[in-house]
DOLO-583374 format. One record per residue: y, z, x of N, C-alpha, C, O in turn; residue number from 1; residue in three letters. Coordinates in Angstrom, 1 decimal, m for minus. Layout:
<nodes>
<node n_py="Y" n_pz="Z" n_px="X" ca_py="Y" ca_pz="Z" ca_px="X" c_py="Y" c_pz="Z" c_px="X" o_py="Y" o_pz="Z" o_px="X" nuse="NUM" sevo="ALA"/>
...
</nodes>
This chain:
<nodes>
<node n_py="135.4" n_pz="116.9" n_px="109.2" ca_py="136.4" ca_pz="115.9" ca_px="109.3" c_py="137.7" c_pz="116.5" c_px="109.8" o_py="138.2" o_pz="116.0" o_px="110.8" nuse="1" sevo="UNK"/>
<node n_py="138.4" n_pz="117.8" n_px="109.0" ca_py="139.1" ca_pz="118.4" ca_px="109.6" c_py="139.5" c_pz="118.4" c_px="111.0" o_py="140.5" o_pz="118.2" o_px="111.6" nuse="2" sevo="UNK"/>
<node n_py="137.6" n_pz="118.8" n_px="111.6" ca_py="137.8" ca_pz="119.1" ca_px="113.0" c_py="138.4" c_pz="117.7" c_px="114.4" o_py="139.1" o_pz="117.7" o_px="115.4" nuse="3" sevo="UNK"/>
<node n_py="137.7" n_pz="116.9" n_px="113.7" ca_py="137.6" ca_pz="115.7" ca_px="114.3" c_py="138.9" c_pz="115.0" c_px="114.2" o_py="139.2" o_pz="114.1" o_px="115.0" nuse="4" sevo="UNK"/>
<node n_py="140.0" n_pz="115.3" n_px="113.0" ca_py="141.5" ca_pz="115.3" ca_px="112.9" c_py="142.4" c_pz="115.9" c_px="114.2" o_py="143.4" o_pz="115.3" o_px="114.6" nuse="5" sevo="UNK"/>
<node n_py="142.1" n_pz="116.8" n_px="114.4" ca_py="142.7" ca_pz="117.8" ca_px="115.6" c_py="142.2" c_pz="117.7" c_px="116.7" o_py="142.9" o_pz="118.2" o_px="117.5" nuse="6" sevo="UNK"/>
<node n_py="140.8" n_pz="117.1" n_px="117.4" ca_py="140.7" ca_pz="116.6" ca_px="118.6" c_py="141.3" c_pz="115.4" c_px="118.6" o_py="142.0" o_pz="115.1" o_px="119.6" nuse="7" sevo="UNK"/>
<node n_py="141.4" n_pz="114.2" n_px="117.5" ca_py="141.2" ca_pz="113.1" ca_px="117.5" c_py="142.8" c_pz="112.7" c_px="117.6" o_py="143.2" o_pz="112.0" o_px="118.5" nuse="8" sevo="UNK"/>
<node n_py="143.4" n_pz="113.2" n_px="116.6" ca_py="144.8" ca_pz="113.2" ca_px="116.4" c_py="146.3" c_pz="114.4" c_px="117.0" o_py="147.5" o_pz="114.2" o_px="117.3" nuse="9" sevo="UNK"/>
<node n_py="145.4" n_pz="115.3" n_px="116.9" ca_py="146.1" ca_pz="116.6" ca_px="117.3" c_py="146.3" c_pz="116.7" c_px="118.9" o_py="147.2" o_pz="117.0" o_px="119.6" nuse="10" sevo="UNK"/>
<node n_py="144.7" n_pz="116.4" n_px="119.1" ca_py="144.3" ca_pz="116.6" ca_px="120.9" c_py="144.7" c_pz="118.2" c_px="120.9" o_py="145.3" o_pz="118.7" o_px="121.8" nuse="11" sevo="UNK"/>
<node n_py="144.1" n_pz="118.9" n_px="119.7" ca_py="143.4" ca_pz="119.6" ca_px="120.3" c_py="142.9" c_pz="120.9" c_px="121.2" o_py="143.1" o_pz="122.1" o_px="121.4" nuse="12" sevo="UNK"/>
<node n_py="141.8" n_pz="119.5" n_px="121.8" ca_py="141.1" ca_pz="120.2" ca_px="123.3" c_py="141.6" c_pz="119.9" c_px="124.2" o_py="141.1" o_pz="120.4" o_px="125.2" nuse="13" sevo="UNK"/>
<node n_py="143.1" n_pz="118.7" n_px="124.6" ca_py="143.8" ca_pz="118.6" ca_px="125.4" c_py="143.1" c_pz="117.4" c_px="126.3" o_py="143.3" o_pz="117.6" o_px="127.5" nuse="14" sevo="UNK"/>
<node n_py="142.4" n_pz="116.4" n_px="125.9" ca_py="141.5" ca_pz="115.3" ca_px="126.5" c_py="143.0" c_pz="114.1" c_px="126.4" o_py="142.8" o_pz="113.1" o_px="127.1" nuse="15" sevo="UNK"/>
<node n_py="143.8" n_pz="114.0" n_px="126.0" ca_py="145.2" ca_pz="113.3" ca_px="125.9" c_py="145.3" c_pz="113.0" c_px="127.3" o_py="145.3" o_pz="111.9" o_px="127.7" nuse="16" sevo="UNK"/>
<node n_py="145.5" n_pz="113.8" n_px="128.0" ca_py="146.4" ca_pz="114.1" ca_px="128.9" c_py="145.4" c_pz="113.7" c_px="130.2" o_py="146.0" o_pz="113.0" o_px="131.0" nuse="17" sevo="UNK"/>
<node n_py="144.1" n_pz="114.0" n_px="130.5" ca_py="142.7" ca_pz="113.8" ca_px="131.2" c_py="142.8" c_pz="112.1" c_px="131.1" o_py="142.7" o_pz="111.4" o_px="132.1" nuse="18" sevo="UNK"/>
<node n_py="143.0" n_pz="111.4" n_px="129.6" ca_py="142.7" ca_pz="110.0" ca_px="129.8" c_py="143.6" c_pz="109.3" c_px="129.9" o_py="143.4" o_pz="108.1" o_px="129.8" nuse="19" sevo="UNK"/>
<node n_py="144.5" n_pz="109.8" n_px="130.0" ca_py="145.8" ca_pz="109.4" ca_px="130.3" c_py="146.3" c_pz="109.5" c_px="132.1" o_py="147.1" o_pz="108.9" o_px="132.8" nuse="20" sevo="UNK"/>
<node n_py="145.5" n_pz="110.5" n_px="132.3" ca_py="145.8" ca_pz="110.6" ca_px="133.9" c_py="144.6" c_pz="109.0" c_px="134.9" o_py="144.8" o_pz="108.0" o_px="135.6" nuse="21" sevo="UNK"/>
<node n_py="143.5" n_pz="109.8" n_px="134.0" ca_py="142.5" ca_pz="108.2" ca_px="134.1" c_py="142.9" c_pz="107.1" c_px="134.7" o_py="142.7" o_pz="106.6" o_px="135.8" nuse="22" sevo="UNK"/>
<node n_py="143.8" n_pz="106.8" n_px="133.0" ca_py="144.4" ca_pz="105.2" ca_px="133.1" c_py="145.1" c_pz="104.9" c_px="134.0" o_py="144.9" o_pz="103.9" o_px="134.6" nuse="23" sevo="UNK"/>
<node n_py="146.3" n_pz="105.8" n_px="134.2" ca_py="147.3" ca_pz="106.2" ca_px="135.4" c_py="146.4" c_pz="105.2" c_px="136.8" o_py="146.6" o_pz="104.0" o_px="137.3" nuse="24" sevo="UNK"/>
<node n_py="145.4" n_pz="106.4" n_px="137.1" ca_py="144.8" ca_pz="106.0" ca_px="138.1" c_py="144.2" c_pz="104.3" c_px="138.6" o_py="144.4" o_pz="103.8" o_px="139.7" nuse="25" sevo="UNK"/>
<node n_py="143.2" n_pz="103.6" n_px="137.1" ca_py="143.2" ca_pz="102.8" ca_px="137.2" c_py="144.3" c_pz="101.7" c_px="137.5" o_py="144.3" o_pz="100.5" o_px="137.8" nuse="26" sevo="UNK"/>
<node n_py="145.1" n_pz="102.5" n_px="137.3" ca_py="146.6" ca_pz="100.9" ca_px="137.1" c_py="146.8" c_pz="101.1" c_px="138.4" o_py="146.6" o_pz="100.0" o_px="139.1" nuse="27" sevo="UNK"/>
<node n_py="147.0" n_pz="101.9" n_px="139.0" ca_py="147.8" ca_pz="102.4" ca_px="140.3" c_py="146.9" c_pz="101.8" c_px="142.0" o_py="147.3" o_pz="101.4" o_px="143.1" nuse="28" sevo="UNK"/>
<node n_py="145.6" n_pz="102.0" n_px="141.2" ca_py="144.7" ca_pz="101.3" ca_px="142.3" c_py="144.0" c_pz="100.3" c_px="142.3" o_py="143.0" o_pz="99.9" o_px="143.0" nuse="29" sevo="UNK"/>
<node n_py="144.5" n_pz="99.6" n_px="141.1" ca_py="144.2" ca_pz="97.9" ca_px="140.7" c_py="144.5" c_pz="97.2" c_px="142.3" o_py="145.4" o_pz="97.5" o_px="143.2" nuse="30" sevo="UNK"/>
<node n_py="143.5" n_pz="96.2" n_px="142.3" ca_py="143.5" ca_pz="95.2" ca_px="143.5" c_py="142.8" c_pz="94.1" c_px="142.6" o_py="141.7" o_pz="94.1" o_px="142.0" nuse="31" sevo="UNK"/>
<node n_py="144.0" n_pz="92.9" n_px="142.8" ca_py="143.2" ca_pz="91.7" ca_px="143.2" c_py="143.0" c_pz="91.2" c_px="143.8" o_py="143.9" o_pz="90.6" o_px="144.4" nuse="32" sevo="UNK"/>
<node n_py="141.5" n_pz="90.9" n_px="144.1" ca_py="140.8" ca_pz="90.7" ca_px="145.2" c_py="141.0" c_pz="88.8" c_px="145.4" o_py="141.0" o_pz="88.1" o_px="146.4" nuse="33" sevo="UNK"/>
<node n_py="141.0" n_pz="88.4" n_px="144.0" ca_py="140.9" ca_pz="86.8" ca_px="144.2" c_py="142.1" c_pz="86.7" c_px="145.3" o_py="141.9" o_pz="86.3" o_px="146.5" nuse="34" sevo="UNK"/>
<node n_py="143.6" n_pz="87.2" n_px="144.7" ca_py="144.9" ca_pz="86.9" ca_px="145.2" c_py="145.1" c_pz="87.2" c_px="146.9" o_py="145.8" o_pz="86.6" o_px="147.7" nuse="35" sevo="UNK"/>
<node n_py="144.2" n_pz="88.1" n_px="147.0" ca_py="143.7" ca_pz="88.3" ca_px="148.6" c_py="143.6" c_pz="87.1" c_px="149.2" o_py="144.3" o_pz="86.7" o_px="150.1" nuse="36" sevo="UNK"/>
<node n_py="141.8" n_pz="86.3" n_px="148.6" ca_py="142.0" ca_pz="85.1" ca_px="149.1" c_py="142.9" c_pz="84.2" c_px="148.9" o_py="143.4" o_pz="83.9" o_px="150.0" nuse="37" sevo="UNK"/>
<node n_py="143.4" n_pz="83.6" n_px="148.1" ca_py="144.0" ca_pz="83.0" ca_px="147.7" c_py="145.6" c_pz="82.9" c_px="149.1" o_py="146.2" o_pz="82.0" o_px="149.7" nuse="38" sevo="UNK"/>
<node n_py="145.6" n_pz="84.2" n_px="149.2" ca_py="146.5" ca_pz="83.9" ca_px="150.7" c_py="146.2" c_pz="84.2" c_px="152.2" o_py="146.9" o_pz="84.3" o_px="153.3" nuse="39" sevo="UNK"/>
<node n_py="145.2" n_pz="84.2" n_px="151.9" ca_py="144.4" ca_pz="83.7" ca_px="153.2" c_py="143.9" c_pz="83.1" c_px="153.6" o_py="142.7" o_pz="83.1" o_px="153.3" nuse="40" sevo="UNK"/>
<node n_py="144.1" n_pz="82.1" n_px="154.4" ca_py="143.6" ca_pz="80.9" ca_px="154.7" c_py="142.4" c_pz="80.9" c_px="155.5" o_py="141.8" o_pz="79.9" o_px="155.6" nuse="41" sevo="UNK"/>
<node n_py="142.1" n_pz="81.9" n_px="156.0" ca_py="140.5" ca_pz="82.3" ca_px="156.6" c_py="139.6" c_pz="82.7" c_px="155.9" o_py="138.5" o_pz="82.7" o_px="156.3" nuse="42" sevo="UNK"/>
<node n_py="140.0" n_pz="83.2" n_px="154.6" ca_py="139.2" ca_pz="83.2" ca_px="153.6" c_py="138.8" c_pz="82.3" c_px="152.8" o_py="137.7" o_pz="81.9" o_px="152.4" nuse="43" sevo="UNK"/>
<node n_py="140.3" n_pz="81.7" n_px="152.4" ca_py="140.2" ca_pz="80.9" ca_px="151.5" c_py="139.2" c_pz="79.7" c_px="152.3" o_py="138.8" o_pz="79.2" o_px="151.2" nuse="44" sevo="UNK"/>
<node n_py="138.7" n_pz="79.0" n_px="153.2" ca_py="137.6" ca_pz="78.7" ca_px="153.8" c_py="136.7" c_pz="78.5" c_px="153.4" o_py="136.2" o_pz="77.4" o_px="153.3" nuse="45" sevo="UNK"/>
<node n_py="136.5" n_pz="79.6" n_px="153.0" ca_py="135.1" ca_pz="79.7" ca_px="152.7" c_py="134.4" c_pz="79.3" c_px="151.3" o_py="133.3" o_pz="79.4" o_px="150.9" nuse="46" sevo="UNK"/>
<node n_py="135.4" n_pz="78.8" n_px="150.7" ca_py="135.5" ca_pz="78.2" ca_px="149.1" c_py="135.7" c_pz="77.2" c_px="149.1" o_py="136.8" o_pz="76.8" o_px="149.3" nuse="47" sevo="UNK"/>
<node n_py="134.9" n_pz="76.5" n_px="149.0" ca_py="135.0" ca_pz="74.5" ca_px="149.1" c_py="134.6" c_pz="73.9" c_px="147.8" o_py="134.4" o_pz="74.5" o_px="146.7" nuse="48" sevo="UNK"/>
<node n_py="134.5" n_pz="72.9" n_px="147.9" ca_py="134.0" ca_pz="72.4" ca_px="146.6" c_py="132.7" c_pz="72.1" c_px="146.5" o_py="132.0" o_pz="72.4" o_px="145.6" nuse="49" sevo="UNK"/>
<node n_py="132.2" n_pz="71.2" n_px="147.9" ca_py="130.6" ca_pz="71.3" ca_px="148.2" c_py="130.6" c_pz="72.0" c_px="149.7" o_py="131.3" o_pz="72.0" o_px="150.8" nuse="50" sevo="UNK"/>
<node n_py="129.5" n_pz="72.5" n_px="149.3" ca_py="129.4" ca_pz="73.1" ca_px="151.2" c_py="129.2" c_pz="72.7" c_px="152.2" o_py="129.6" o_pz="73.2" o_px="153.3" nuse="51" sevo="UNK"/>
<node n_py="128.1" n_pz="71.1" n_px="151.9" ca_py="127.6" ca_pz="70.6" ca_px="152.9" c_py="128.7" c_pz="69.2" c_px="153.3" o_py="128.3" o_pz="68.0" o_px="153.5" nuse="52" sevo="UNK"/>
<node n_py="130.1" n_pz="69.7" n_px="153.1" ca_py="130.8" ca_pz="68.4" ca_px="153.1" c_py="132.6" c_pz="68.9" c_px="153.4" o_py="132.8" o_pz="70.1" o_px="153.3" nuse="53" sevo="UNK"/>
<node n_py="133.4" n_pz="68.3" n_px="153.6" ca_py="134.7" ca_pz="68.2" ca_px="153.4" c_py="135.3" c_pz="68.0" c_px="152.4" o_py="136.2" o_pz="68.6" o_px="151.7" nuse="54" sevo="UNK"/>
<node n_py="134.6" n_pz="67.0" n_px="152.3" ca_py="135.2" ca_pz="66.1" ca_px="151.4" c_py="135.6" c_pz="66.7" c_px="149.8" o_py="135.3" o_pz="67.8" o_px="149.5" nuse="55" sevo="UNK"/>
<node n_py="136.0" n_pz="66.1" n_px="149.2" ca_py="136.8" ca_pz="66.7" ca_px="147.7" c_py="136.8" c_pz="65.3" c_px="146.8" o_py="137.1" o_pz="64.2" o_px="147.1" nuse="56" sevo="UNK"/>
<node n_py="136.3" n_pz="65.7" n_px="145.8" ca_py="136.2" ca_pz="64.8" ca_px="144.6" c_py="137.7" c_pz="64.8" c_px="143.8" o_py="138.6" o_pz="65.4" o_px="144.4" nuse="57" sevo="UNK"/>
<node n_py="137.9" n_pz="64.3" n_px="142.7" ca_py="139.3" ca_pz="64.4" ca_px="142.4" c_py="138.3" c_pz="64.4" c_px="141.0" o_py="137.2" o_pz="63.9" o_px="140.9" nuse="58" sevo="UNK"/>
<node n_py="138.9" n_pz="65.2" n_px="140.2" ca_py="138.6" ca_pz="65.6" ca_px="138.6" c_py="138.4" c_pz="64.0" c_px="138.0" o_py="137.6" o_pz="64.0" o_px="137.1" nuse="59" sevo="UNK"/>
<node n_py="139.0" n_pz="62.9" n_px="138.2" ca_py="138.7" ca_pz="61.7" ca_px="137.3" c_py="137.5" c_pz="61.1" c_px="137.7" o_py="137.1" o_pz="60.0" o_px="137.3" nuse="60" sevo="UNK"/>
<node n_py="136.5" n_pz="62.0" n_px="138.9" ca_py="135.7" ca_pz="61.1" ca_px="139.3" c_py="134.7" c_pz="62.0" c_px="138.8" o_py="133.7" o_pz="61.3" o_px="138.6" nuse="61" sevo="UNK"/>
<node n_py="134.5" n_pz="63.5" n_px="138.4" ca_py="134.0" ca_pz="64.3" ca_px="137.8" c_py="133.7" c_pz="64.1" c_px="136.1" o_py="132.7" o_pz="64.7" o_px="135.6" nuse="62" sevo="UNK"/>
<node n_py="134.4" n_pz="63.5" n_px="135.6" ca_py="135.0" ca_pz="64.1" ca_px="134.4" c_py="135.3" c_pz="62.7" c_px="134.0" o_py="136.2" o_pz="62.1" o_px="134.6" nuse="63" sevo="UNK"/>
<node n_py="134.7" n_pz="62.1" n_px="133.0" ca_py="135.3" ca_pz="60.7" ca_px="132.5" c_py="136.5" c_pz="61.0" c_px="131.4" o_py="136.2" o_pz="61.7" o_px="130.5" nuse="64" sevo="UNK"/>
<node n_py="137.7" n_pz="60.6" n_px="131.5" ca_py="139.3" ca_pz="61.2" ca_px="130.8" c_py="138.9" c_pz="59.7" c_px="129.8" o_py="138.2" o_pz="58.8" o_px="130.0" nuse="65" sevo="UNK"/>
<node n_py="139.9" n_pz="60.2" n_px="128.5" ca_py="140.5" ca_pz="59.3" ca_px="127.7" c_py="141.8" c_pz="59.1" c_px="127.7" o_py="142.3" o_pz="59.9" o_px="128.5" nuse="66" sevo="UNK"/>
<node n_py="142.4" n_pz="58.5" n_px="127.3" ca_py="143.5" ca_pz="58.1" ca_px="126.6" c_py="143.9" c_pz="58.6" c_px="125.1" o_py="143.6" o_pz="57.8" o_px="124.3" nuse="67" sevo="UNK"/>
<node n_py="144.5" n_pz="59.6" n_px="124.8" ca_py="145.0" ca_pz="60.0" ca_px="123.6" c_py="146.2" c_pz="60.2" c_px="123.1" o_py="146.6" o_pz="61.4" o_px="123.1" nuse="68" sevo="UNK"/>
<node n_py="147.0" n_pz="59.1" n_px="122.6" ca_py="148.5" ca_pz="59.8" ca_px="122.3" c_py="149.0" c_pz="59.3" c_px="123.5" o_py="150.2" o_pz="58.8" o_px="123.2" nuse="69" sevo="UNK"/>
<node n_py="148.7" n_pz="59.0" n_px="124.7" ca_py="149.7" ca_pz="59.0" ca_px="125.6" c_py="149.2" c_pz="60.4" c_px="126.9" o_py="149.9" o_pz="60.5" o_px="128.0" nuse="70" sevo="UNK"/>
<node n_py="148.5" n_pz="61.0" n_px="126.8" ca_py="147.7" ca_pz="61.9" ca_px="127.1" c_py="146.3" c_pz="61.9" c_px="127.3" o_py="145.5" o_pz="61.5" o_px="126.5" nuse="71" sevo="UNK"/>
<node n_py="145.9" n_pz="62.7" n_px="128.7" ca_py="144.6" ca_pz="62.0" ca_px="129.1" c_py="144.1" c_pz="63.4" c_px="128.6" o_py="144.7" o_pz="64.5" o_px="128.7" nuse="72" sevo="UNK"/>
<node n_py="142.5" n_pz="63.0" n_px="128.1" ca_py="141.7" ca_pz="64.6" ca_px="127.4" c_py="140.3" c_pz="64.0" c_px="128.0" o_py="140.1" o_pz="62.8" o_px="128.2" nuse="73" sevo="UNK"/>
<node n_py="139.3" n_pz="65.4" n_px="128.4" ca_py="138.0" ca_pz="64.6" ca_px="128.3" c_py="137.4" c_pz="63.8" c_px="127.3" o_py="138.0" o_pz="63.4" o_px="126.3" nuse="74" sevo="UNK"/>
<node n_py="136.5" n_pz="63.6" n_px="127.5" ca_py="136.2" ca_pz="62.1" ca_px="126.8" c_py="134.8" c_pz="63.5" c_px="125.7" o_py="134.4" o_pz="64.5" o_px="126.1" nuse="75" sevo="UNK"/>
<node n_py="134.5" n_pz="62.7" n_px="124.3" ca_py="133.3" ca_pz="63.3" ca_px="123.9" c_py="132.3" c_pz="63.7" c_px="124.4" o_py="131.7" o_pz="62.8" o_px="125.0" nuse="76" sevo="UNK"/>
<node n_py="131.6" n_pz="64.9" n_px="124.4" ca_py="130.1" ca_pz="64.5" ca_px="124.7" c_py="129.3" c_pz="63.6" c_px="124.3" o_py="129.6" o_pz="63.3" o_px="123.2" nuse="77" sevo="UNK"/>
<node n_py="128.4" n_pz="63.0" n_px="124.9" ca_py="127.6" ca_pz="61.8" ca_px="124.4" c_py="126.5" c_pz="62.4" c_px="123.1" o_py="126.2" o_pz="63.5" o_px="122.9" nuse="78" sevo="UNK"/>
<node n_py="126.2" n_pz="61.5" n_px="122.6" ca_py="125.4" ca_pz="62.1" ca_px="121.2" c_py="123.9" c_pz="62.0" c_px="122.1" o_py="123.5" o_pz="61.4" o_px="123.0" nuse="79" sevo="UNK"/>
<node n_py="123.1" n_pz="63.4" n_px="120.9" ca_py="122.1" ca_pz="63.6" ca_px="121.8" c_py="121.1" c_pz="62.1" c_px="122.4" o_py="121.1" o_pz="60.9" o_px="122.2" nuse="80" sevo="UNK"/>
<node n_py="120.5" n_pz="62.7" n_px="123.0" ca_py="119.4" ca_pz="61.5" ca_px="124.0" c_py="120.6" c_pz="60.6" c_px="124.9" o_py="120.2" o_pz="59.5" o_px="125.4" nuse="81" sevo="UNK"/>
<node n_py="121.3" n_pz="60.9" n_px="124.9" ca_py="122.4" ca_pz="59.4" ca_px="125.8" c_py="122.6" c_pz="60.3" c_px="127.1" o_py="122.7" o_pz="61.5" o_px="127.0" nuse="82" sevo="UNK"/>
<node n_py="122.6" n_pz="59.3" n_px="128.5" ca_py="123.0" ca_pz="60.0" ca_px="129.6" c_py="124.4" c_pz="60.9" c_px="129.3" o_py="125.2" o_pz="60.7" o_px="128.4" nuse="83" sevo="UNK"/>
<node n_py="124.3" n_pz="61.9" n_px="130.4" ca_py="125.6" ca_pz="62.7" ca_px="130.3" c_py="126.4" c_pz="62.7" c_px="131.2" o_py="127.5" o_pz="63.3" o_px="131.3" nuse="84" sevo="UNK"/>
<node n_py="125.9" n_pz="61.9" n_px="132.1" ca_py="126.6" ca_pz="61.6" ca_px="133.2" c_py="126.9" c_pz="60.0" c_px="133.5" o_py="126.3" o_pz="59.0" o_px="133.1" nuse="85" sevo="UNK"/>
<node n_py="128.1" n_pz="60.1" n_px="134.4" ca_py="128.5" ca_pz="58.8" ca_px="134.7" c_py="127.3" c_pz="58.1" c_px="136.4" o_py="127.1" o_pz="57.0" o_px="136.7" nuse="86" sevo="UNK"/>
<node n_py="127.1" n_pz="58.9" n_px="136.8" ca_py="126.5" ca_pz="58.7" ca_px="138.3" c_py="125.3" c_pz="58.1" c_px="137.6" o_py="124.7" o_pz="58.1" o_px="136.5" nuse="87" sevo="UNK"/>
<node n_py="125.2" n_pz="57.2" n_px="139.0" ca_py="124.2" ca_pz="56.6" ca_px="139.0" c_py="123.4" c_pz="56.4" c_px="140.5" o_py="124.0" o_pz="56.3" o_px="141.6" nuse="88" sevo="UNK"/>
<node n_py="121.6" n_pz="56.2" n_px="140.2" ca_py="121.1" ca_pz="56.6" ca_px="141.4" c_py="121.3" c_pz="55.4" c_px="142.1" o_py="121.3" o_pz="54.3" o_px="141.5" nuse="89" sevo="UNK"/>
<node n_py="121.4" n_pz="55.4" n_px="143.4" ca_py="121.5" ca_pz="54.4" ca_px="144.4" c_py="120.8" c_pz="53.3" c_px="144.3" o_py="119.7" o_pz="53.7" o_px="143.9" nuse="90" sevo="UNK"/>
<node n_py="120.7" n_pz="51.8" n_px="144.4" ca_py="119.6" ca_pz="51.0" ca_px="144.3" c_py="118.5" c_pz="51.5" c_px="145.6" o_py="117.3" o_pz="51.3" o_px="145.4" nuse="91" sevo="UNK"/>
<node n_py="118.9" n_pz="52.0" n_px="146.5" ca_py="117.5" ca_pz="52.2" ca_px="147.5" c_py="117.1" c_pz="53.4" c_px="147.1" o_py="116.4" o_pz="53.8" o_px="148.0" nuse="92" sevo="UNK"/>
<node n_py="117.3" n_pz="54.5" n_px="146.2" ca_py="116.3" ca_pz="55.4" ca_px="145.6" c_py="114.7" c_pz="55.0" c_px="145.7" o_py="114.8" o_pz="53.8" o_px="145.3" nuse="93" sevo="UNK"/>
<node n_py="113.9" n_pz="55.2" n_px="145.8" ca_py="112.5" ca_pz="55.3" ca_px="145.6" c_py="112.2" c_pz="55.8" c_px="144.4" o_py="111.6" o_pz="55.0" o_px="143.6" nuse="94" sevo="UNK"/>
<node n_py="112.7" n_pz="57.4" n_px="143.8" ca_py="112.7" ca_pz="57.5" ca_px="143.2" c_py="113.3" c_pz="57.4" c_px="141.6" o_py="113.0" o_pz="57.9" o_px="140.6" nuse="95" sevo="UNK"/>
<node n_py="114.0" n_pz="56.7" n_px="141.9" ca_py="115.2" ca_pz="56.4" ca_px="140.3" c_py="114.1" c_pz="54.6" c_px="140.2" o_py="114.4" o_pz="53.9" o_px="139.2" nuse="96" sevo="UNK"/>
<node n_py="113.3" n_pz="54.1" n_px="141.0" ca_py="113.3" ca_pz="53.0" ca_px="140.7" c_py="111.8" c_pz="53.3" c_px="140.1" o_py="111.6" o_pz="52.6" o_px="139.1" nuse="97" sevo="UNK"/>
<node n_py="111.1" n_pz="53.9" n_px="140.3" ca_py="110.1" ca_pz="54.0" ca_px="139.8" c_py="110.3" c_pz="54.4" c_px="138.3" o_py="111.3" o_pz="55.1" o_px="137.9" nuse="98" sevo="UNK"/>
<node n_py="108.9" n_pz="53.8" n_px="137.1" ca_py="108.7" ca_pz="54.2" ca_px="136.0" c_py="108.5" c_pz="55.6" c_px="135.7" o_py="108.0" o_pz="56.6" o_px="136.3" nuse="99" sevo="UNK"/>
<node n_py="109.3" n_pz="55.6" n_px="134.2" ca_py="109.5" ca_pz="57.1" ca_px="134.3" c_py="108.1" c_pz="57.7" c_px="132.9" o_py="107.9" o_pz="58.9" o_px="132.6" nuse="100" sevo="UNK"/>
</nodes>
């Protein structure tokens, strides 16, 4: 235990200074990569919300909101067995009209 006081505490074997240069290193050659895209607009491109589309949904059409307080929150999950979703299949589905 002694020993493990004086590498641990003392440093020692002089590893202080090695993991400290380390960390150094990490900080110094941090990149974020998101922020890259994020100001690139030829990148940023490439991040849509659906791929096979333009188009953009708006979060109230995702996401059924409540009213709380004066404050909109998502709404509960539904208790088990109840749809989880608000969508519904088209009347000319084939398959949503068929017995399940």
């Amino acid at each position: 235990i002694e020993h493990l006081k004086e590498v641990i505490i003392e440093d020692s074997i002089g590893i202080n200074d090695e993991l400290d240069k380390r960390m150094q290193h990490l900080v110094d050659t941090y990149h974020d990569e998101w922020a890259v895209v994020v100001n690139d607009p030829e990148r940023r491109k490439k991040f849509k919300q659906f791929v096979n589309t333009d188009e953009n949904q708006e979060r109230q059409e995702m996401i059924e909101f409540v009213d709380m307080r004066g404050q909109l929150r998502p709404a509960n999950w539904p208790a088990d067995g109840q749809p989880q979703t608000n969508w519904e299949a088209p009347k000319s589905d084939i398959f949503a009209l068929r017995e399940k």
